[in-house]
C-alpha positions in Angstrom: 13.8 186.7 -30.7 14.6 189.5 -28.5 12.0 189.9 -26.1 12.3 193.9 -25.0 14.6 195.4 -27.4 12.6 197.5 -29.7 14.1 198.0 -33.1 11.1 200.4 -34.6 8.6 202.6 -32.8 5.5 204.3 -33.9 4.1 206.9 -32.4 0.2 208.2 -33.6 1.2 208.0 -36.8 -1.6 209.5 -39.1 -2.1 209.9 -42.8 -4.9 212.1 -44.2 -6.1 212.3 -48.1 -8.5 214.3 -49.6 -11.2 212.4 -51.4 -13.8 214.8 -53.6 -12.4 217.6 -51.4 -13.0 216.1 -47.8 -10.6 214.6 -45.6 -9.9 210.8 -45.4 -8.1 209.5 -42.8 -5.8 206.3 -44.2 -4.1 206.4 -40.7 -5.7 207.3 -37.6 -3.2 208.0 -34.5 -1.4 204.4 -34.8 1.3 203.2 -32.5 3.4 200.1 -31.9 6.6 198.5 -31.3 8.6 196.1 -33.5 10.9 194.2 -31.9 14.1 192.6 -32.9 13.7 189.2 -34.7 9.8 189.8 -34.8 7.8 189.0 -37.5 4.3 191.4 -37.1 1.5 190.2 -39.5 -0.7 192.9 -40.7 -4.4 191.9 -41.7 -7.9 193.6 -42.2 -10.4 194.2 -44.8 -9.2 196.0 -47.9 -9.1 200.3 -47.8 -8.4 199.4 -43.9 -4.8 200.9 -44.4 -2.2 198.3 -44.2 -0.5 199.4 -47.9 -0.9 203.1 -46.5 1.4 202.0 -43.6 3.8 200.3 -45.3 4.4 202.8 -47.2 4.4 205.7 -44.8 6.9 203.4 -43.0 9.1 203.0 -46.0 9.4 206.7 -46.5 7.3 206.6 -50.0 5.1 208.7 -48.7 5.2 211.2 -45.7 3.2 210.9 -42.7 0.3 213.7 -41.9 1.6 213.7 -38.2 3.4 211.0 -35.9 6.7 209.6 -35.2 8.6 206.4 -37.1 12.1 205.7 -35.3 14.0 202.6 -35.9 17.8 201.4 -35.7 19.6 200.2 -38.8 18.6 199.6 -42.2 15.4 198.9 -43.2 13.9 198.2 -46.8 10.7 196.8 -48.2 9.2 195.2 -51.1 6.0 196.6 -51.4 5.2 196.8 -55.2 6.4 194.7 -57.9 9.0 196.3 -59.7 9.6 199.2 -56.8 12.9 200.5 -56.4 13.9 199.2 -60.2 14.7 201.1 -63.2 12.8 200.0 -66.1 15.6 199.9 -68.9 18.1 198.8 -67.2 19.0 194.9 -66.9 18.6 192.7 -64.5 21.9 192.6 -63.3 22.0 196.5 -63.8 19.4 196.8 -61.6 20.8 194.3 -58.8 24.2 196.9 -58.3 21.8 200.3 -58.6 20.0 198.9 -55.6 22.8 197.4 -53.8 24.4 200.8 -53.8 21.5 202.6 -52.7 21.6 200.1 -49.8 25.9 201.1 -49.3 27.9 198.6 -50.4 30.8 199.2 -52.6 31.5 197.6 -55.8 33.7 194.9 -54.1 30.8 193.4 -52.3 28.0 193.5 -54.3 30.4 191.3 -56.5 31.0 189.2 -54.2 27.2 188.9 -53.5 26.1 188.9 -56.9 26.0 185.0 -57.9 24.2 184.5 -54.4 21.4 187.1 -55.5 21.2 185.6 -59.0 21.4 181.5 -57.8 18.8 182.7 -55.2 16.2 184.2 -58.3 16.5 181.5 -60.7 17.1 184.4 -63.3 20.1 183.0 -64.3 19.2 183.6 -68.0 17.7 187.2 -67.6 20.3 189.2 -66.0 21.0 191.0 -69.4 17.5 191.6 -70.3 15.8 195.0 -69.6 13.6 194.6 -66.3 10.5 196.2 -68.5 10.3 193.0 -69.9 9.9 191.2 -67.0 7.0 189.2 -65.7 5.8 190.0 -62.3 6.8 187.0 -60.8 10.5 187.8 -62.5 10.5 191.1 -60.7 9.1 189.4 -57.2 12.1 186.9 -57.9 14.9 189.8 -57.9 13.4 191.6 -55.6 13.2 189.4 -52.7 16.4 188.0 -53.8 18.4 191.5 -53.5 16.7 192.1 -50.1 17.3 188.8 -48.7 21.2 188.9 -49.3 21.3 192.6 -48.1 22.4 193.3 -44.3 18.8 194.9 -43.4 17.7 195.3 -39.7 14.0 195.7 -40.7 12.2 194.1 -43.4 8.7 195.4 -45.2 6.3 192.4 -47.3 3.6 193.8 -48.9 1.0 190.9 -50.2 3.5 190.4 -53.1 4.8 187.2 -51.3 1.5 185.5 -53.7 2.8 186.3 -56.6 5.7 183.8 -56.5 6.0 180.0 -57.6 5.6 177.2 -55.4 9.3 176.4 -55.0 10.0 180.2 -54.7 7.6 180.9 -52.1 9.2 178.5 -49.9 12.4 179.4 -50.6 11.3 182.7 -48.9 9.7 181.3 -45.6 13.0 179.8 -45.2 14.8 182.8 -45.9 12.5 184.6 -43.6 13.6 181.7 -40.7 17.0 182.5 -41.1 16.1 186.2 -41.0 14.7 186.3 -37.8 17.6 183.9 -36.4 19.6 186.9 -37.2 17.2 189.3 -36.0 15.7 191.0 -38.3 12.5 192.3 -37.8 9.5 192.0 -40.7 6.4 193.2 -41.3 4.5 190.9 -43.3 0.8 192.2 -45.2 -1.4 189.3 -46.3 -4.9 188.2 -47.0 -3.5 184.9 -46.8 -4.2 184.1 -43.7 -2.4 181.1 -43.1 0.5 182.6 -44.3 0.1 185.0 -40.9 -0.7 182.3 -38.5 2.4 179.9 -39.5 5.1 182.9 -39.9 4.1 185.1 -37.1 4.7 186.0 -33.6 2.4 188.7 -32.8 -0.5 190.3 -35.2 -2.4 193.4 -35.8 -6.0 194.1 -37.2 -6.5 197.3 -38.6 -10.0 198.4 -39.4 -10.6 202.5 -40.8 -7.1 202.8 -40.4 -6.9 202.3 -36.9 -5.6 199.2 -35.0 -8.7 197.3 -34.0 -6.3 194.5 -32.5 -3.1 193.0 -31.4 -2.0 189.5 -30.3 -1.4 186.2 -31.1 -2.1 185.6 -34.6 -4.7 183.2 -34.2 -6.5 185.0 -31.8 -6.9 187.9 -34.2 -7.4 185.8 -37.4 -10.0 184.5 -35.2 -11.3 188.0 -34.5 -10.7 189.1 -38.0 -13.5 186.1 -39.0 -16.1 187.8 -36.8 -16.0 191.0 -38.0 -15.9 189.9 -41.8 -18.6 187.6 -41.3 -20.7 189.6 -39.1 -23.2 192.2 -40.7 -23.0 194.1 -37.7 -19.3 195.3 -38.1 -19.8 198.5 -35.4 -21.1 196.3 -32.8 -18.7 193.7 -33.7 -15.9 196.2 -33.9 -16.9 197.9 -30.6 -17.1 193.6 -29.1 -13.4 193.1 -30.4 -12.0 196.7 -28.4 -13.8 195.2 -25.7 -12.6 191.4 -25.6 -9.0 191.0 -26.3 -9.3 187.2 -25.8 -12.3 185.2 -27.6 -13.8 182.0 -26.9 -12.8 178.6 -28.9 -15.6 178.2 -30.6 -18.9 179.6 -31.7 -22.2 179.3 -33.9 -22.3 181.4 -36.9 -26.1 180.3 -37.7 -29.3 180.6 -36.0 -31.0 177.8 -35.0 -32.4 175.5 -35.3 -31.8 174.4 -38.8 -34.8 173.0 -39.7 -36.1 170.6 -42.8 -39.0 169.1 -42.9 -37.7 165.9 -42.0 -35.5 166.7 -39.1 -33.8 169.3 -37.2 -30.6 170.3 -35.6 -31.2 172.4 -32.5 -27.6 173.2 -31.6 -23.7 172.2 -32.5 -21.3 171.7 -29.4 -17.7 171.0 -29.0 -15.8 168.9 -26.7 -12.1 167.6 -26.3 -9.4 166.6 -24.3 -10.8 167.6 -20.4 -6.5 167.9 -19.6 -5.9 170.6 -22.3 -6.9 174.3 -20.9 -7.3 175.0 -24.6 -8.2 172.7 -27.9 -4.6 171.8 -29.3 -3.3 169.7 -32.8 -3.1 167.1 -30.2 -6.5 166.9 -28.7 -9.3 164.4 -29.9 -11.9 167.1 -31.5 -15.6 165.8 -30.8 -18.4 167.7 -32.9 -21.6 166.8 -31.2 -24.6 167.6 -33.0 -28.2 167.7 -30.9 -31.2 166.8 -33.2 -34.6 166.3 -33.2 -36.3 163.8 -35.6 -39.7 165.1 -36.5 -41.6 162.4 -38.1 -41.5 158.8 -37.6 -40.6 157.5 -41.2 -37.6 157.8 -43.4 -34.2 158.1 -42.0 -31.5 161.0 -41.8 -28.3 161.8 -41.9 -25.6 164.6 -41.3 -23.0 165.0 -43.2 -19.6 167.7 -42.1 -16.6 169.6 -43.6 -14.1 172.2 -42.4 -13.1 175.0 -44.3 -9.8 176.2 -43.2 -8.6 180.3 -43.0 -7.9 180.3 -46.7 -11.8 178.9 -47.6 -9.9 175.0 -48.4 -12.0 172.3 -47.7 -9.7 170.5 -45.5 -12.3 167.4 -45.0 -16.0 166.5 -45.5 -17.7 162.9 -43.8 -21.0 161.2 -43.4 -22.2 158.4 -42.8 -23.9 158.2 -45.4 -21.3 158.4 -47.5 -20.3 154.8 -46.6 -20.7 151.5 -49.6 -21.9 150.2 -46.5 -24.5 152.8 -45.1 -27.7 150.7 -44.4 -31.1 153.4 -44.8 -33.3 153.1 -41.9 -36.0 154.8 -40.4 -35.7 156.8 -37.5 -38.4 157.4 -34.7 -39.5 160.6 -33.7 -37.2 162.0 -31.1 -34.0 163.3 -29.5 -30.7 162.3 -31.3 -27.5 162.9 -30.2 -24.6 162.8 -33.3 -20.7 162.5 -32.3 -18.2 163.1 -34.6 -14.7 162.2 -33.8 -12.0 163.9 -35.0 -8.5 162.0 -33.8 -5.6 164.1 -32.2 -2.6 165.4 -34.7 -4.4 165.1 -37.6 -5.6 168.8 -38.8 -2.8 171.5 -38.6 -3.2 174.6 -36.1 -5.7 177.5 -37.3 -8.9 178.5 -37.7 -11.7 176.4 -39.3 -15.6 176.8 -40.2 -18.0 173.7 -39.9 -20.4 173.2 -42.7 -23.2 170.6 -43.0 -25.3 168.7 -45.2 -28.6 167.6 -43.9 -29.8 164.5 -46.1 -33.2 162.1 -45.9 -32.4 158.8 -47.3 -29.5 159.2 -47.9 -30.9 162.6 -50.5 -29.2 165.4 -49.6 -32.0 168.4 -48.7 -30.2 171.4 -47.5 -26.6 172.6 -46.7 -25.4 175.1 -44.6 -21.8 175.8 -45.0 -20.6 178.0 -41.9 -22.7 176.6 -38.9 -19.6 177.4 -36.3 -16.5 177.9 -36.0 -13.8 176.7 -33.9 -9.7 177.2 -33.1 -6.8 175.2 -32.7 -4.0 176.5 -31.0 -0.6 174.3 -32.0 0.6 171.9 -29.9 4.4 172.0 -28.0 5.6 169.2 -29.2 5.5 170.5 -33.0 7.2 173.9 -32.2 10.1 173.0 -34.5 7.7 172.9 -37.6 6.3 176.2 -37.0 6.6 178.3 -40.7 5.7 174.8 -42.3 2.7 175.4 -43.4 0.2 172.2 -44.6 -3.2 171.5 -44.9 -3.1 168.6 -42.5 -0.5 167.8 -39.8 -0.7 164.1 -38.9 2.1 162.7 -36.4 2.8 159.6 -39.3 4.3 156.1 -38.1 7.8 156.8 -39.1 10.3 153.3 -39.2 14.0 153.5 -40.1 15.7 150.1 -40.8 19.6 149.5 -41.7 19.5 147.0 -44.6 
């Protein structure tokens, strides 16, 4: 990626509606950079603007005031079914927008069977797009834009739509896009999506940009302010903070049953690592107080990843094995180990289930929250998205 060549600029770029005869501002005095072979994630809560900008950006609609300046060609798939005409076919369709992007006859031609191999619509190239599905249209649309020579490409959340087998098709197109430099905005609620494809990201919020970083930093930030129920002070914490801590609680405490309590949630790891990594040993340390003398207790834990997956749940209790006995009134200390390269990089929500022999009484399902920044030694897999990462015991033998 190019580190200082620009390839867009935007300059307090605002949008104003009317809405029952007031003003709404859509866009409020937003500026950034896009760099060559960058891919920008754009996040925030929905009505926060980030349709608005892509489509101010791709000239469907006009800006109020501002200034958008970029080199070379840029196109965008924001809508299924934009930029098509409805009764013509499929393969109609593929040379009307070919043209519009400048190439002759000749090369759309030769291009044709790449676009078409690359939808899967082999059989629907005669058939009037109007019939299409959505996921059809999402097919020949990211098809024709992949196999076009674009210097700036715009992805509105339509990326979902696709297939399994299609969608990754299109992270590896979007590889091979940025190794030849093209820049892409990418919109998406799906989180994970931003953290694994990105390089930088923005939050907007009331159609400003409440932040810009590293995309787990602000999916981090973007939790906050969706969980918090104070969004101005939250919003006002986030202008103030550009970098936020590792982890934090989510819940008051103590959480308290009748039985037993937990006073607090801490987390510890590798005392080398400046920051927790995929290849740190994660320890969740739980501080309890047992309350009465009979019965025993136990905890039980899960982590929710950025796309609300439960990515793992454990307890003791949960074991064939599990022997109930009582506890004494007191202190307790609970350690949970996590081992290193096990879950993938992101952003992930503790929940817990606080049982009584081995009944569960009461469960709390965002507690804290915690990051995990990806480790060097799995650079190359960045854009490969799973739900775990383990580093597996791999064996290759000649026969």
């Amino acid at each position: 990626m190019s580190e200082n060549q620009s390839i867009l600029s935007v300059h307090s770029l605002t949008k104003e509606f009317q809405k029952d005869g007031k003003p709404l501002l859509a866009l409020d005095n937003i500026s950034f950079e896009l760099r060559k072979g960058e891919v920008l994630g754009v996040i925030g809560r929905n009505g926060a603007g980030k349709s608005t900008l892509l489509k101010v950006l791709s000239r469907i609609t006009a800006p109020s005031s501002g200034e958008i300046s970029y080199e070379g060609q840029l196109t965008s798939i924001i809508d299924i079914g934009t930029g098509f005409h409805a009764d013509l076919s499929g393969e109609e369709n593929i040379y009307l927008s070919a043209l519009l992007l400048g190439y002759s006859k000749k090369e759309i031609k030769e291009l044709y069977n790449q676009i078409v191999d690359f939808s899967g619509l082999h059989d629907f190239m005669q058939m009037p797009v109007k019939h299409y599905s959505s996921g059809m249209y999402l097919r020949l649309a990211f098809s024709i834009a992949f196999h076009s020579d674009i210097s700036i490409l715009l992805l509105d959340e339509v990326i979902a739509v696709g297939d399994t087998d299609f969608k990754r098709k299109c992270y590896a197109k979007i590889k091979e896009l940025k190794a030849r430099e093209v820049a892409i905005i990418l919109v998406s609620h799906h989180l994970e999506l931003i953290v694994e494809q990105c390089d930088r990201c923005v939050m907007l919020e009331d159609g400003k940009i409440l932040s810009e970083g590293n995309p787990l930093d602000i999916v981090n930030q973007y939790y906050e302010l969706i969980e918090s129920n104070e969004g101005a002070s939250i919003r006002s914490k986030i202008n103030q903070e550009k970098s936020k801590e590792d982890f934090s609680l989510l819940s008051k405490f103590p959480l308290k049953i009748d039985q037993f309590e937990i006073n607090s949630i801490e987390i510890h790891y590798s005392t080398n690592q400046e920051v927790l990594t995929t290849a740190s040993d994660l320890v969740i340390r739980f501080l309890c107080s047992k309350l009465v003398d009979e019965g025993s207790f136990e905890i039980g834990m899960y982590l929710v990843n950025i796309n609300g997956l439960r990515v793992l749940l454990d307890s003791l209790a949960l074991r064939s094995d599990y022997e109930v006995l009582s506890h004494a009134k007191g202190e307790y200390q609970i350690d949970v180990t996590i081992p290193a390269d096990l879950l993938s990089a992101g952003v992930y929500r503790i929940g817990v289930m606080m049982c009584v022999n081995r009944e569960l009484v009461k469960e709390v399902d965002s507690v804290a929250k915690f990051r995990i920044f990806p480790d060097e030694d799995l650079a190359e897999a960045r854009g490969m998205g799973s739900i775990i990462r383990p580093k597996l015991d791999w064996i290759t033998r000649k026969e």
